[in-house]
C-alpha positions in Angstrom: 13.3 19.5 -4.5 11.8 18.8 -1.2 10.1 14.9 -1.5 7.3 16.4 1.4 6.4 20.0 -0.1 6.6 19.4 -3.9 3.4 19.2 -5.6 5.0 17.9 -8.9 3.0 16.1 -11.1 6.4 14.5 -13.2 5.9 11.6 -15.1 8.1 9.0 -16.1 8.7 8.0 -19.6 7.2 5.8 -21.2 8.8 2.6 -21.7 11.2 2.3 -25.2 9.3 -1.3 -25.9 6.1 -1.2 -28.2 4.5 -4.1 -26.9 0.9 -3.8 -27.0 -0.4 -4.0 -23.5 -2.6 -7.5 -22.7 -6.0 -7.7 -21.3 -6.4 -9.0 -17.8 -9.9 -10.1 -16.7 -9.1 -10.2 -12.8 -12.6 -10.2 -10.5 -15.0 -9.8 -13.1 -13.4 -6.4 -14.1 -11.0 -5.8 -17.5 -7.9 -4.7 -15.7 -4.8 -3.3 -18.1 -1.4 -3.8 -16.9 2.0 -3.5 -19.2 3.6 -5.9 -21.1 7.1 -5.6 -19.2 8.5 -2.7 -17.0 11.7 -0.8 -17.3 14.3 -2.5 -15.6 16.1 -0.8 -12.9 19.4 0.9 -13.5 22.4 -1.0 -12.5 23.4 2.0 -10.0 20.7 1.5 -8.0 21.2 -2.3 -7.6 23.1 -1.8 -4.5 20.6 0.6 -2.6 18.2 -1.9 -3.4 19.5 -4.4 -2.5 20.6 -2.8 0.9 16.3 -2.1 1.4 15.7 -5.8 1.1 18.4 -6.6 3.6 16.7 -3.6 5.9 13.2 -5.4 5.2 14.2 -8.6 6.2 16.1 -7.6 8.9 13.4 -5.1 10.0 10.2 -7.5 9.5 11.6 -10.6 11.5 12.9 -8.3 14.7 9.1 -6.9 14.7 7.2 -9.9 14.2 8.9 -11.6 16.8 8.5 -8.4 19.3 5.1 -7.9 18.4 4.1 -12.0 18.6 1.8 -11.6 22.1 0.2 -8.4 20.9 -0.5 -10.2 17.9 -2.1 -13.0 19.7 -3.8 -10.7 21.9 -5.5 -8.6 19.1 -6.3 -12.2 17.4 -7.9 -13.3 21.3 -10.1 -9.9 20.9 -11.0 -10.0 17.3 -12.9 -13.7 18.1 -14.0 -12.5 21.2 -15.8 -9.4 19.3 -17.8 -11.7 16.5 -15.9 -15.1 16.2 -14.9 -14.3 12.4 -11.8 -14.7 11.1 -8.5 -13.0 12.6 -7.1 -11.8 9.4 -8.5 -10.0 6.2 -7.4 -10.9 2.4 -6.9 -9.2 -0.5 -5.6 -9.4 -4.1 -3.3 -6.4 -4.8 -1.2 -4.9 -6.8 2.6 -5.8 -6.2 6.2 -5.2 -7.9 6.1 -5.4 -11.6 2.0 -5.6 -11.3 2.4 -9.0 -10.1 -0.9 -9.8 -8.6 -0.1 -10.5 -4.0 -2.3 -11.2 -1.2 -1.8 -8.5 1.5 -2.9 -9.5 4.8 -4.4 -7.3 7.5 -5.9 -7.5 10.7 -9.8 -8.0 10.0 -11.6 -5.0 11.4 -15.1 -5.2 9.8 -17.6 -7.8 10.2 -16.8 -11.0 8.0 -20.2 -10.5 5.5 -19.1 -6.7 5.1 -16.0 -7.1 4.2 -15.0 -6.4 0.3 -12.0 -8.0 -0.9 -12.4 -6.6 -4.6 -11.7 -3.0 -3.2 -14.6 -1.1 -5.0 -15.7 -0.7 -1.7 -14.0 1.8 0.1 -14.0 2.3 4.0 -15.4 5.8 4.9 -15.3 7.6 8.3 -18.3 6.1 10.4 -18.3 3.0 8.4 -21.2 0.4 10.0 -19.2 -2.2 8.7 -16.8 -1.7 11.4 -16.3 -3.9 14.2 -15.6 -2.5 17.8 -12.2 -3.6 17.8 -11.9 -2.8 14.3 -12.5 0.8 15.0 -9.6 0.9 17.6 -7.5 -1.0 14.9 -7.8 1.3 12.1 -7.4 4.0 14.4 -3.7 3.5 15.3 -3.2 1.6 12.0 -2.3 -1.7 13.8 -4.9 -3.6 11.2 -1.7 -2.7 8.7 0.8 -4.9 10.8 0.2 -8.3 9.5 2.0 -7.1 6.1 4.6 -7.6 7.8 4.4 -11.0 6.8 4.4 -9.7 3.2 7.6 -7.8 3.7 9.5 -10.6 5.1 8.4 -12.9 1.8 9.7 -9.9 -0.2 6.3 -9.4 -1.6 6.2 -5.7 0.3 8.6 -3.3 1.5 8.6 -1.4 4.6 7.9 2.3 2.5 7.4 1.9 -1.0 4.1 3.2 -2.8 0.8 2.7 -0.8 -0.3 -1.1 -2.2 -4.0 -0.9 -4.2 -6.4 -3.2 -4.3 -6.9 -4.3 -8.2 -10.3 -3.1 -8.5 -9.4 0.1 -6.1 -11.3 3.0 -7.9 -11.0 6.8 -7.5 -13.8 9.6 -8.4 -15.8 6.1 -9.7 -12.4 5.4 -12.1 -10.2 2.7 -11.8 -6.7 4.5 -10.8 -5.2 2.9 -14.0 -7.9 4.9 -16.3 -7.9 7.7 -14.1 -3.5 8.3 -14.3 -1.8 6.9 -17.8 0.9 6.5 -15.8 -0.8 4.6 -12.9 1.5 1.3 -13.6 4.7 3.0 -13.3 4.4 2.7 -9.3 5.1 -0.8 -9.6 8.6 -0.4 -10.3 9.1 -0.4 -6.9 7.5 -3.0 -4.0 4.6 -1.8 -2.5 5.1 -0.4 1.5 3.5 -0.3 4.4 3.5 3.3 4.5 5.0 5.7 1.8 5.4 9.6 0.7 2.0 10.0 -0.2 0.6 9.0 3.2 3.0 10.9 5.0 2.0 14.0 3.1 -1.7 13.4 4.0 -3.0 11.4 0.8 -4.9 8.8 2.4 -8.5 7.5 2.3 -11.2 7.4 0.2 -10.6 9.2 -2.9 -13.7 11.1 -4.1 -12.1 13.4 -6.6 -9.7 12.6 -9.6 -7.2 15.2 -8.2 -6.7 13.7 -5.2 -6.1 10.4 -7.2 -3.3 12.4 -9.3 -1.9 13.7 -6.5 -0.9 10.6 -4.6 0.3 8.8 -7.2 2.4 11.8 -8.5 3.5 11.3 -4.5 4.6 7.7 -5.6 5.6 8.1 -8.8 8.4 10.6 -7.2 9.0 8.3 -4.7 10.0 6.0 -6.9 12.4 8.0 -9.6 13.9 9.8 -6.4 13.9 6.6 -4.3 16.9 6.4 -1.6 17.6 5.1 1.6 17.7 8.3 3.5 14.4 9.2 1.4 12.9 5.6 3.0 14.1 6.8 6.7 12.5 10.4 6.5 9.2 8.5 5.7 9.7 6.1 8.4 10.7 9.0 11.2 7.6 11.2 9.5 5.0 8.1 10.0 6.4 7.0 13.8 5.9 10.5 14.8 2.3 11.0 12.7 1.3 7.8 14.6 2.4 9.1 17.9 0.5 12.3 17.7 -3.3 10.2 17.0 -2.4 8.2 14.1 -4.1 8.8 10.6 -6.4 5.8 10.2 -10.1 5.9 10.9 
């Protein structure tokens, strides 16, 4: 099956264990996350272990590259309204371990919504002028990098939510049973579901089911040449306009 074209909508199965699932109040909000996760099959130990090595490899050549334009884009981003150079956020990471993703900010400190109920729409006022040019070429995404090198992130992996991230006025998790499952895997900076054109606000419940069936694939098909079609499908996405806005 081809990981780009398919429209599946597989699910895993559930988990054998019959732990009831616990009750997480996390930002004023009652969030459900599983008890445990399946544990990953000992085949896959090796190509897994073979992505972190890539990650770590991959994440400290870059941020050392990309050091001046990173102090360049922090220079403009305090030039533009003095705020703060990066943006926070609580999300969702591996096993539903709760992370702090950070981003270039590109909207005005007062505007910005680190709970994620909030999403950024094209023509957002909240957007600063270098914001716009940020999101545009998705360079606000490049301080994850950080992430990936403390093994909190992955270079491609499914698309990391915020914990309060809703679709069609749902939180994913109520929305897709299954939602949790695509926290087997670390979170990436870009993934299948973004390469296929699943990204932005998500307005209706079927696009909310269709990128996380994207992930959800992803991650019971993962492999390394899986992870460098993504990467070779987002470098050349980028270079023909980029997808952010």
């Amino acid at each position: 099956m081809n990981a780009f074209t398919s429209k599946t909508n597989s699910r895993f199965d559930p988990s054998q264990r019959q732990d009831k699932t616990k009750i997480l109040v996390i930002a004023n909000s009652n969030i459900r996350q599983p008890e445990s996760f399946s544990p990953v099959e000992r085949k896959m130990a090796v190509r897994l272990g073979m992505k972190r090595l890539i990650d770590i490899v991959a994440s400290v050549s870059a941020l050392m590259v990309l050091a001046p334009l990173f102090l360049a884009i922090a220079l403009f981003i305090k030039l533009d309204d003095g705020g703060p150079v990066f943006f926070r956020q609580i999300r969702w990471g591996l096993n539903g371990r709760k992370i702090t993703v950070f981003k270039f900010r590109s909207m005005r400190a007062e505007a910005c919504d680190p709970s994620g109920v909030q999403q950024t729409v094209k023509g957002d006022n909240r957007v600063t002028g270098i914001g716009a040019v940020l999101r545009k070429t998705n360079i606000d995404e490049l301080p994850q990098l950080f992430n990936v090198l403390k093994g909190e992130m992955s270079l491609v992996g499914p698309r990391c939510h915020a914990i309060n991230m809703r679709a069609a006025g749902k939180l994913y998790e109520e929305l897709v049973p299954d939602y949790h499952q695509r926290h087997i895997m670390r979170p990436g900076i870009t993934g299948l579901a973004q390469t296929r054109g699943w990204r932005g606000p998500t307005t209706r419940s079927l696009e909310a089911r269709a990128r996380i069936a994207c992930d959800i694939y992803y991650v019971r098909n993962f492999s390394l040449l899986l992870d460098l079609k993504i990467l070779l499908r987002t470098v050349a996405m980028e270079l023909r306009g980029g997808t952010g806005f």
